[in-house]
C-alpha positions as CSV (number, residue, x, y, z in Angstrom):
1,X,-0.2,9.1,-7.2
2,X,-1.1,11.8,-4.8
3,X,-2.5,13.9,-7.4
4,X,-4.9,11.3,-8.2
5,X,-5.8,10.8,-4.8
6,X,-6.9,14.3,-4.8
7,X,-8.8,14.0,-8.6
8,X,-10.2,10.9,-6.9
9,X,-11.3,12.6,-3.7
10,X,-12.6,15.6,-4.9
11,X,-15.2,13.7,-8.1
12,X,-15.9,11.7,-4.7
13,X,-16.8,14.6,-2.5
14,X,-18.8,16.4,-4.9
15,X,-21.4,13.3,-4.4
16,X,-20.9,12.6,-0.8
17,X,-20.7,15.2,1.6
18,X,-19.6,13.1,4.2
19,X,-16.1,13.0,3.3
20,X,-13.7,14.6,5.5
21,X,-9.7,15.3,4.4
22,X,-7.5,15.9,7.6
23,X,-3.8,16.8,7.1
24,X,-1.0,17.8,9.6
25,X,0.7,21.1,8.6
26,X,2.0,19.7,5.1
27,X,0.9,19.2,1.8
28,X,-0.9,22.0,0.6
29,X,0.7,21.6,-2.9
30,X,-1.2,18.3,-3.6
31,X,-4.1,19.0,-1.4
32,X,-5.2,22.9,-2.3
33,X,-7.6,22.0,-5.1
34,X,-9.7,20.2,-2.9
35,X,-9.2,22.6,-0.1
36,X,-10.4,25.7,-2.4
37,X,-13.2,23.4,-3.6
38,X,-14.7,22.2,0.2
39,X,-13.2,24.7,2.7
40,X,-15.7,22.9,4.5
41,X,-14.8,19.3,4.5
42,X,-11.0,20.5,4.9
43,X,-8.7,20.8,8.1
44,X,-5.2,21.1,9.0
45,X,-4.4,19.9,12.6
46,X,-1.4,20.8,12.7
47,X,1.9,19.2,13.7
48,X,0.2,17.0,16.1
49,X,-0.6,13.2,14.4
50,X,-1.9,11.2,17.1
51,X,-4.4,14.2,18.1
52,X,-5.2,14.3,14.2
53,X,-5.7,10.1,14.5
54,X,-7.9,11.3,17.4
55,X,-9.6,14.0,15.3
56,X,-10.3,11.4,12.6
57,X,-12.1,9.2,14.7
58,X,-14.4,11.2,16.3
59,X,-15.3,12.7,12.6
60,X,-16.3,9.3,11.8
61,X,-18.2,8.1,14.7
62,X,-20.6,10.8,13.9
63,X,-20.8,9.4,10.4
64,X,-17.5,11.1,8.3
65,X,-15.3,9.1,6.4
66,X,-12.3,10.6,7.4
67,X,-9.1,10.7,4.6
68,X,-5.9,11.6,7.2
69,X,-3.3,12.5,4.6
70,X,0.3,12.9,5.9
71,X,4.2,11.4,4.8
72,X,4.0,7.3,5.3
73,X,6.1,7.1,9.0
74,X,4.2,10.4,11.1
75,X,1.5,8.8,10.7
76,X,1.8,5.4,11.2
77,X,4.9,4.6,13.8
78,X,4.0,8.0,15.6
79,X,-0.1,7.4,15.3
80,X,-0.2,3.4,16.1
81,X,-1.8,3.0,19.4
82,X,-4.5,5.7,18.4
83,X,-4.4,3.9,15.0
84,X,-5.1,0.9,17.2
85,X,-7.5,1.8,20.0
86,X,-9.3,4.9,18.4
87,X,-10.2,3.7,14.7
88,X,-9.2,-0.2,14.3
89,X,-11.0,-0.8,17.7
90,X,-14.5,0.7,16.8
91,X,-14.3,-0.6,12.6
92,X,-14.3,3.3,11.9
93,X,-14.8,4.7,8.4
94,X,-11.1,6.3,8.3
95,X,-8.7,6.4,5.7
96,X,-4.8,6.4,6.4
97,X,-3.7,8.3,3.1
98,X,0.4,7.6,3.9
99,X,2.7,9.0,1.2
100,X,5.7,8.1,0.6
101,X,5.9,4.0,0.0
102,X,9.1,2.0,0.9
103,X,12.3,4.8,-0.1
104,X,10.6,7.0,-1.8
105,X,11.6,9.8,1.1
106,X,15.1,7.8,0.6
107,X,17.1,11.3,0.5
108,X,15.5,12.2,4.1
109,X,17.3,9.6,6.0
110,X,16.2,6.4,7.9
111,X,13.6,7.9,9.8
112,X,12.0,9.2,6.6
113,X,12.4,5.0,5.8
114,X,8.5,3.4,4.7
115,X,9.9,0.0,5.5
116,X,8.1,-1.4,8.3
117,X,4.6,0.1,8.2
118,X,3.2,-3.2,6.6
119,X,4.3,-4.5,9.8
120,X,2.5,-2.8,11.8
121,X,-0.7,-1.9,9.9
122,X,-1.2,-5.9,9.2
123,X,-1.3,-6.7,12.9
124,X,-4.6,-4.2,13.5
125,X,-7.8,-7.2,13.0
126,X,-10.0,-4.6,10.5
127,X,-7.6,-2.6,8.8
128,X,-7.3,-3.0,4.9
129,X,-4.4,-2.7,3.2
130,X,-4.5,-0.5,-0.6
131,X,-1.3,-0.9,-2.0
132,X,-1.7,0.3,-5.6
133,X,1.3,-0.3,-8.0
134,X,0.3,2.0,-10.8
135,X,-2.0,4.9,-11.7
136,X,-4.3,2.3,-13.1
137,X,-4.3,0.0,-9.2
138,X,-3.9,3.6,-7.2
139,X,-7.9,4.8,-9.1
140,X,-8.9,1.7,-8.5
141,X,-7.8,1.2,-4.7
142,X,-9.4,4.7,-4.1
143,X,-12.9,4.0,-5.4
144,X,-12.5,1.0,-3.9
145,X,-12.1,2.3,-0.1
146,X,-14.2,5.8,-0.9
147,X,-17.1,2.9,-1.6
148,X,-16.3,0.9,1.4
149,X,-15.7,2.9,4.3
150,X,-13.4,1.3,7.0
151,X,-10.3,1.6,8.8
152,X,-8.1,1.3,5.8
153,X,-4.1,2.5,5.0
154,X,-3.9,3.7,1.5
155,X,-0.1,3.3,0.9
156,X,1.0,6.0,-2.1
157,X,3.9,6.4,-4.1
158,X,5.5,10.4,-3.9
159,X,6.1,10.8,-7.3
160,X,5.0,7.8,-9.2
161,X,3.5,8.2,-12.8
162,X,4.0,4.2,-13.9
163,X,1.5,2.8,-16.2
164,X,1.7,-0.7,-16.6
165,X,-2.2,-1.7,-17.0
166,X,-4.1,-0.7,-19.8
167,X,-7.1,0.1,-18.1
168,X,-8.2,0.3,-14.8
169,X,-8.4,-3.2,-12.8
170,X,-11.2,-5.2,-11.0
171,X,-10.0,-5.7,-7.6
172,X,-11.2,-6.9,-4.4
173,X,-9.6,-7.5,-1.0
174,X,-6.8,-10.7,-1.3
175,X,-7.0,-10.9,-5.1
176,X,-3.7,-11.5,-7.1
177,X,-4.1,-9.8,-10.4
178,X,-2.3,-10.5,-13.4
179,X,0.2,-8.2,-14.7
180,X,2.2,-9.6,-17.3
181,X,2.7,-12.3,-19.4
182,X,6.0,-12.6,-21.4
183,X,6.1,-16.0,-23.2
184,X,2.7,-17.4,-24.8
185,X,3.3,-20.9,-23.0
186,X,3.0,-19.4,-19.2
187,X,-0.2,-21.1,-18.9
188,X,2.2,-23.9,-17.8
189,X,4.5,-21.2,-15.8
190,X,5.1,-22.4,-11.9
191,X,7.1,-20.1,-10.7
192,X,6.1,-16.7,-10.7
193,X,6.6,-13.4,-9.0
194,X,4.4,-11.3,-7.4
195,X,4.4,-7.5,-5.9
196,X,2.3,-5.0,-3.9
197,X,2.7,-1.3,-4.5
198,X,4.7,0.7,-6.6
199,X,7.4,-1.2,-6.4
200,X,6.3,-2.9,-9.5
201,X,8.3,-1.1,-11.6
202,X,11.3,-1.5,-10.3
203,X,10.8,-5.4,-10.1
204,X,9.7,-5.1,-14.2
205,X,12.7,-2.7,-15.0
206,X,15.6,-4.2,-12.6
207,X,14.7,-7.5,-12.0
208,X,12.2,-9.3,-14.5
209,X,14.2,-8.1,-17.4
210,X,16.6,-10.5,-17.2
211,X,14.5,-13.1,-16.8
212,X,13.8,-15.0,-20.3
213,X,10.2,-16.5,-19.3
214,X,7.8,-15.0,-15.8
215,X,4.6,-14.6,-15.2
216,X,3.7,-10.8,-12.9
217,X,0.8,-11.1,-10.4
218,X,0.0,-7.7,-8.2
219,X,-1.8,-7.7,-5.1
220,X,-3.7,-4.3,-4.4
221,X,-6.0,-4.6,-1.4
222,X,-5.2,-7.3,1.3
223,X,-4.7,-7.5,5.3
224,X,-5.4,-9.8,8.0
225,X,-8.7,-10.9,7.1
226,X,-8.1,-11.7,3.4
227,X,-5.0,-14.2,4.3
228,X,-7.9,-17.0,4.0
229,X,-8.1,-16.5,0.4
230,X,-4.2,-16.6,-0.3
231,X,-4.2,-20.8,-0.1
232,X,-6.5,-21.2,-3.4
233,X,-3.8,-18.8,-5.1
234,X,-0.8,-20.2,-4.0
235,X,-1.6,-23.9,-4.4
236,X,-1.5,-23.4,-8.0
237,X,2.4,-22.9,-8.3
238,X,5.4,-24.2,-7.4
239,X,7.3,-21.0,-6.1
240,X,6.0,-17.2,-5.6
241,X,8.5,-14.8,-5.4
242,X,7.4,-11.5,-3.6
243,X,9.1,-8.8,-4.6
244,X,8.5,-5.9,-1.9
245,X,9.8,-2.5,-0.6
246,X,9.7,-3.6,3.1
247,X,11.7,-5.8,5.4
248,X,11.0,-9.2,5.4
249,X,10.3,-9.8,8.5
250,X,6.4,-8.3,8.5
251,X,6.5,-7.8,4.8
252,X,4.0,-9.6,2.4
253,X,6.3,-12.8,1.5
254,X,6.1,-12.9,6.0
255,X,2.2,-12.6,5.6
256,X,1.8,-15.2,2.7
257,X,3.7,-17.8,4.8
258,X,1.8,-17.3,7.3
259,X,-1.4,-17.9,5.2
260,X,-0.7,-21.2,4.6
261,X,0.6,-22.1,8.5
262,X,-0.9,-25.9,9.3
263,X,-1.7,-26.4,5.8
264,X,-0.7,-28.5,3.1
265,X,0.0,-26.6,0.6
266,X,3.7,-27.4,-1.2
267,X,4.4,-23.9,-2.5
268,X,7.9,-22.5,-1.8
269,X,7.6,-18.5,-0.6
270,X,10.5,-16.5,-1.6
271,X,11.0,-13.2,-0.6
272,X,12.8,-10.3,-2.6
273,X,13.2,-7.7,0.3
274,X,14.3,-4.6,1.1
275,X,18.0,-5.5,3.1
276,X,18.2,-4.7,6.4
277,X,21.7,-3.3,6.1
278,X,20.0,0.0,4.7
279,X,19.6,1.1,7.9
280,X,21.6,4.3,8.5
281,X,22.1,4.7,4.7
282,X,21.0,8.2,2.8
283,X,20.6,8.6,-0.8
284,X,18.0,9.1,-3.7
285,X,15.6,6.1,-4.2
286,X,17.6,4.3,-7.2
287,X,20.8,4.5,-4.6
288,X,18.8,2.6,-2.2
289,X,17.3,0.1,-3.5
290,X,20.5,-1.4,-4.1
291,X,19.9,-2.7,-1.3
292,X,16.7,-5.1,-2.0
293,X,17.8,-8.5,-2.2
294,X,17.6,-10.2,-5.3
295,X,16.1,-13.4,-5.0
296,X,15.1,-15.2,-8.2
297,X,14.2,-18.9,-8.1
């Protein structure tokens, strides 16, 4: 996925000037193309985030959108209160590129750990979410946010190459998409699962494979604004699993709830999670996400 980013970026750029791609001492394997290409509309700032967040946002106020690309946690635990005050505060045009989704950095230890940044990113009022699960969601979350500037955390897989859409998907903020289909009668299918980011294809290979009948809904671009629409998606169904590389608490299944707080809508949230109990733990992503409950209902 980050090498799409970069295809992405650099079509994008060639068209409008404006863009700005801001890094902090790392990635110049995935990012020289585009550095080569617009020396210009490049900078490194070094091992210093929350000056880069800073950085970023005065780019934008004088009319940048601003792509800060850096490894999921430096910049968002390290980066929140600039995150917060600097570019969620002022509705600035600035992208958080954040590689590295849920245990992709698994091998790096616990403070390498994408688990929480949903969390936090959900609680800032004007921040979109881009969660893509494939290649297919990640081009489309990308032209998505390059043609809507806004504060905006694109969440990216390391490494991922999964393909599970045959094209390239419609999306707009808080729609559910639908993924799969795997019994010609799930028109009548209440209980379904759902996912954001590339966790997708775990769910499909661990998980939904040992399920006879389900129906597969992703869910791209969302965040505090779009919980409003989640009601006239969830109404339809009995149960929605959420199958998610994050804590619960925070997570997506937490955010869905809440969309439907003082409401009476019957659905039953359940929540396929990344375990707690991995805290502390080291190993390669497969090793690690032994440790996402497995919750089918």
């Amino acid at each position: 996925m980050r090498n799409i980013f970069i295809e992405e970026l650099i079509k994008a750029t060639t068209k409008k000037k404006n863009i700005i791609l801001l890094v902090n001492d790392l990635g110049f394997g995935v990012v020289d193309n585009f550095r080569k290409k617009f020396p210009k509309n490049f900078f490194n700032a070094g091992i210093a985030e929350q000056s880069m967040i800073g950085y970023a946002a005065g780019l934008a106020y004088s009319g940048k959108h601003v792509f800060v690309y850096s490894i999921n946690n430096f910049v968002t635990f390290r980066c929140l209160e600039q995150l917060r005050n600097d570019v969620d505060y002022h509705k600035l045009p600035v992208t958080i590129v954040a590689v590295g989704s849920g245990l992709d950095y698994g091998a790096l230890g616990y403070s390498h750990h994408g688990l929480q940044d949903y969390a936090l990113i959900r609680t800032l009022p004007n921040f979109l979410i881009a969660s893509p699960g494939d290649t297919q969601e990640a081009r489309s979350c990308i032209r998505y946010l390059i043609n809507n500037p806004q504060p905006s955390y694109l969440r990216l897989s390391k490494d991922s190459k999964y393909k599970i859409h045959k094209s390239i998907p419609r999306i707009y903020p808080g729609k559910w998409i639908k993924v799969l289909d795997n019994n010609i009668e799930l028109q009548k299918q209440k209980n379904i699962f759902l996912t954001t980011g590339s966790v997708i294809e775990y769910a499909k290979s661990h998980i939904l494979k040992k399920i006879s009948k389900f129906s597969l809904y992703s869910l791209p671009l969302w965040g505090m604004k779009y919980k409003k629409y989640q009601y006239n998606f969830l109404k339809k169904y009995k149960s929605v699993t959420v199958i998610e590389d994050h804590f619960q608490d925070g997570g997506v299944s937490s955010w869905l709830s809440e969309s439907i707080t003082n409401s009476n809508c019957k659905t039953r949230i359940f929540s396929a999670s990344i375990s707690a109990k991995i805290v502390g733990k080291v190993g390669n992503y497969k090793f690690l996400m032994k440790y996402l409950k497995k919750v089918i209902k």
